[in-house]
N, C-alpha and C positions, 0 to 999 in steps of 0.2 A: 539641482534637478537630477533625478536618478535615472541613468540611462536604461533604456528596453534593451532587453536583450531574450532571446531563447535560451532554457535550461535544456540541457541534457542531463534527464535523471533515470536511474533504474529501481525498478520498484518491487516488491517481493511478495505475493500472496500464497502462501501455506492452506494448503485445506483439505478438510481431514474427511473422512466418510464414518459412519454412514449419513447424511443428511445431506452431502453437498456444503459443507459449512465452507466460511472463507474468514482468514484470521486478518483481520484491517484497525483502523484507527477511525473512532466519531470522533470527528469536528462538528466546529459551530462557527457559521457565518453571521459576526454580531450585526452589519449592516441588515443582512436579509433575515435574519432572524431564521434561518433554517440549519437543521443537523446534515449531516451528510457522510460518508462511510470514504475512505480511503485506503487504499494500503501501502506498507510501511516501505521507505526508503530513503533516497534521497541524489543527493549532485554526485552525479560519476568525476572526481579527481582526475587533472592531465595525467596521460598514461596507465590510466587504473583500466583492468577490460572491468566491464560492466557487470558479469557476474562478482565480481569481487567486490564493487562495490553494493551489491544489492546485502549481500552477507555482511559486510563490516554495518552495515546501514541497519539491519537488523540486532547486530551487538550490539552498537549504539543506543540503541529507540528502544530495545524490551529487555537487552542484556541477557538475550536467548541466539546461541548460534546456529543456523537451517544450515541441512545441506540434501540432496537430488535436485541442485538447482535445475531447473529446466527453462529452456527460452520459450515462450509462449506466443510473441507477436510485439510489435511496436505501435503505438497509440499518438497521434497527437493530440495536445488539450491547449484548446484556445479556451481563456475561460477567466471572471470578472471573481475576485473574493475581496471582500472587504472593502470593495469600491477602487478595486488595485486591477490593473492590467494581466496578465498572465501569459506565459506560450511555451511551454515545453515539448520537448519530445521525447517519449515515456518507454524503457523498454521493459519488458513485464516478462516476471518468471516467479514459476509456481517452483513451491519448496516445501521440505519437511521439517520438521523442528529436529535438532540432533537429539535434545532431551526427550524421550517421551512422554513424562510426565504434562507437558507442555503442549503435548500433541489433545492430552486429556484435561486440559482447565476448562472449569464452567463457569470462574467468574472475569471479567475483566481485569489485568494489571495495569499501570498506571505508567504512562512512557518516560521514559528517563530523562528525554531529553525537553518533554513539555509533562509536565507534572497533572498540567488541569485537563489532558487528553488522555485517552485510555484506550489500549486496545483489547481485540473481545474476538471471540470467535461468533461469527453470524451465519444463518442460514443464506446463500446464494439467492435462492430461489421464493425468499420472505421477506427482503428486506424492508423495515420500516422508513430507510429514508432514501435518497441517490447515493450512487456509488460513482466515485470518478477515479482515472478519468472517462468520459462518456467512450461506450467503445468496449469498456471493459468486461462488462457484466458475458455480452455477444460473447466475447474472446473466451472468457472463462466457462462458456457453458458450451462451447463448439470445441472446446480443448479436450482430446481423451483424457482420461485419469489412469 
């Protein structure tokens, strides 16, 4: 049996102007059958500070290095995927891509570290599906740029 436990993860959302865009990851929840937008990151490492990991997490997942990381606020996500328990506590910080070129894509690349997920740049303020974790959308739209 796998023990519950709370992750400590930091998460990274780039976004670029003019549109309000935000650079995230669609998933798919096969039980619910719904898509849903996240962005990218992951478990903060003992002793790691959390901006450090939000950056290595980013090299990771799109093999693009950001850096103005900025703290934006902390999130927590109680929350059910794939008929699996969940509870994190999320720290979230907006960032720029070091690349420009990166700052300018109009198609999706493909994450390194999940092949079948893709990340994209999306309009904020359009999304076609949920964005988690819940909380976020608020934080990023009350966030100056």
């Amino acid at each position: 049996m796998k023990k519950e436990r709370v992750r400590v993860l930091a998460l990274c959302v780039p976004r670029r102007q003019p549109g309000d865009e935000i650079f995230v990851s669609r998933g798919y929840d096969r039980l619910t059958q719904a898509h849903f937008y996240r962005p990218l990151g992951g478990s903060i490492d003992f002793g790691e500070p959390s901006a450090h990991a939000a950056h290595r997490e980013m090299v990771e997942e799109v093999g693009h290095a950001v850096t103005d990381l900025r703290y934006l606020g902390t999130l927590e996500n109680i929350f059910v995927f794939e008929g699996a328990a969940g509870h994190e506590v999320v720290i979230i910080y907006d960032a720029r891509f070091a690349d420009e070129a990166v700052q300018r894509l109009a198609h999706p690349i493909p994450r390194l570290d999940n092949p079948q997920h893709q990340a994209l740049w999306v309009p904020l303020y359009h999304l076609d599906a949920p964005l988690y974790p819940v909380g976020l959308d608020e934080l990023l739209k009350a966030a100056p740029r």
